[in-house]
C-alpha positions as CSV (number, residue, x, y, z in Angstrom):
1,X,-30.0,15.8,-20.8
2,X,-28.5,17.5,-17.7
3,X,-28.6,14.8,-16.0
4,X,-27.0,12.6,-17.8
5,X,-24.3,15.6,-17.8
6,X,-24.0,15.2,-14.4
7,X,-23.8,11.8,-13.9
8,X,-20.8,11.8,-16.8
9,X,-19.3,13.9,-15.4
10,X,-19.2,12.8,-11.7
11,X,-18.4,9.3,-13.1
12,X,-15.7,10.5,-14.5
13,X,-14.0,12.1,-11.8
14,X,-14.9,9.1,-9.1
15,X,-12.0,7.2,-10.6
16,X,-9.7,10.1,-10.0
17,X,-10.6,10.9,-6.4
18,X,-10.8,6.9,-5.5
19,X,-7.2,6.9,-7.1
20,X,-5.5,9.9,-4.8
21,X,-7.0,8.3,-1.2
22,X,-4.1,8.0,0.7
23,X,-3.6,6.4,3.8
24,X,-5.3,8.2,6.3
25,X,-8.6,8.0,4.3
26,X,-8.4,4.7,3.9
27,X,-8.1,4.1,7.5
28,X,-11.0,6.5,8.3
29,X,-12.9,4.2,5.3
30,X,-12.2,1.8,7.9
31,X,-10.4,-0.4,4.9
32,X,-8.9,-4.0,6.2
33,X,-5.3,-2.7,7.6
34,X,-4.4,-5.5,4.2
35,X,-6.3,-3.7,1.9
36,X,-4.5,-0.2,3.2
37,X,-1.1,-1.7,2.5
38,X,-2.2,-3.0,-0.8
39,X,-3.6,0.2,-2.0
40,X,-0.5,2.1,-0.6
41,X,1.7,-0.6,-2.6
42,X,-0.4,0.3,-5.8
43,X,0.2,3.8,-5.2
44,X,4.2,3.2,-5.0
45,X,4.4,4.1,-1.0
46,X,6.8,1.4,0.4
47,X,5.8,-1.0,2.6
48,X,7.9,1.0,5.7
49,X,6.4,4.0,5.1
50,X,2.6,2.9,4.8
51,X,3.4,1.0,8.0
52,X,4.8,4.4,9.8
53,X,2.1,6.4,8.3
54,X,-0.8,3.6,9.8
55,X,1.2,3.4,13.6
56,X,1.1,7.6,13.1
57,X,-2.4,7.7,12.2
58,X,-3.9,4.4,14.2
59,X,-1.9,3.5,16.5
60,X,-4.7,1.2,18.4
61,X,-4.0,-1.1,14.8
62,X,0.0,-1.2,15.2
63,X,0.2,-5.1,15.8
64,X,-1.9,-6.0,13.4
65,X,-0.6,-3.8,10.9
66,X,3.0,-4.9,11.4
67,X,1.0,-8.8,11.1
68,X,-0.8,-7.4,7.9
69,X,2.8,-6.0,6.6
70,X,4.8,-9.1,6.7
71,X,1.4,-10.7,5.0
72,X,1.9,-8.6,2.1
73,X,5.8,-8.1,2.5
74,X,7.1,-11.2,3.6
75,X,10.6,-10.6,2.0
76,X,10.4,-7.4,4.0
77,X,10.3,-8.9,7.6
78,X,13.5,-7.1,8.6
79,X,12.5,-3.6,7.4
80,X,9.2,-3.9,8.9
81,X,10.3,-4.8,12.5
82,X,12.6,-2.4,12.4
83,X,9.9,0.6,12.1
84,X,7.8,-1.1,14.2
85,X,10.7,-1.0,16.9
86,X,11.6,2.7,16.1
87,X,11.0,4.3,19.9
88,X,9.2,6.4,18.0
89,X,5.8,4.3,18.0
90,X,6.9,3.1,21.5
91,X,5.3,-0.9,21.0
92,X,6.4,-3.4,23.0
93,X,9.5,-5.5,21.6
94,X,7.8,-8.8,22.8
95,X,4.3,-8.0,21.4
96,X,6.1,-6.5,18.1
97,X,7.7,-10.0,17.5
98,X,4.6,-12.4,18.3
99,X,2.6,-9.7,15.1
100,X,5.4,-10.3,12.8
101,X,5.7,-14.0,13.6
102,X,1.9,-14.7,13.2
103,X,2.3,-12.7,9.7
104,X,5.0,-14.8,8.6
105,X,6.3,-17.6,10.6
106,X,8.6,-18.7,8.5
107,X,10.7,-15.6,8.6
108,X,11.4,-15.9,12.2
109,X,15.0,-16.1,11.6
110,X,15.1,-12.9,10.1
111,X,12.9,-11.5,12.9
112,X,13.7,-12.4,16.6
113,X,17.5,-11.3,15.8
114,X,16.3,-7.8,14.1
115,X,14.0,-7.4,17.1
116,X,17.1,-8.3,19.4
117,X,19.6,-6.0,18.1
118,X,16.8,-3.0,17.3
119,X,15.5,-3.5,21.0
120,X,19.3,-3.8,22.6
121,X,18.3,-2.1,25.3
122,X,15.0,-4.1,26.1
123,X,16.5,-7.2,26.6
């Protein structure tokens, strides 16, 4: 009987402890950078600021998080080169465009001149 107790009771808190990982723990779960922004975007954390909190917290993953972010986000592509391009995170301009435009290619309108006019100084 006790340990069916147990086992209730830790069953029912698993689903509230999977629900409140954030970012970071998902990144030291060593979750697909996809599935991070996915969980982030179920947990209402906009695609910007899950991509700031992963270049923060990994920044060895920044291109292909900002790849992964216009997967997920295409409609996005502007937003999402422009935090990749804060000096903040410090990624190459060049290298920050060829990530976005293998994540959505078809956006690359939006994203060489956002890259251009963020980067003003690079080029």
């Amino acid at each position: 009987m006790r340990r069916t107790l147990i086992g209730l009771a830790a069953g029912l808190l698993l689903p509230v402890s999977i629900a409140q990982a954030d970012i970071a723990s998902d990144l030291k779960a060593d979750l697909p950078i996809q599935t991070v922004l996915l969980n982030a975007a179920k947990a209402k954390v906009s695609i910007d600021e899950a991509l700031r909190q992963i270049l923060d917290a990994a920044p060895e993953q920044a291109y292909a998080a900002i790849t992964a972010a216009l997967q997920v986000s295409p409609d996005q592509a502007a937003s999402i080169v422009s935090v990749a391009l804060d000096k903040h995170f410090n990624l190459s301009p060049p290298q920050v465009v060829s990530a976005a435009l293998q994540g959505a290619p078809d956006k690359a309108g939006v994203i060489v001149p956002t890259a251009i006019v963020k980067s003003a100084g690079y080029y």
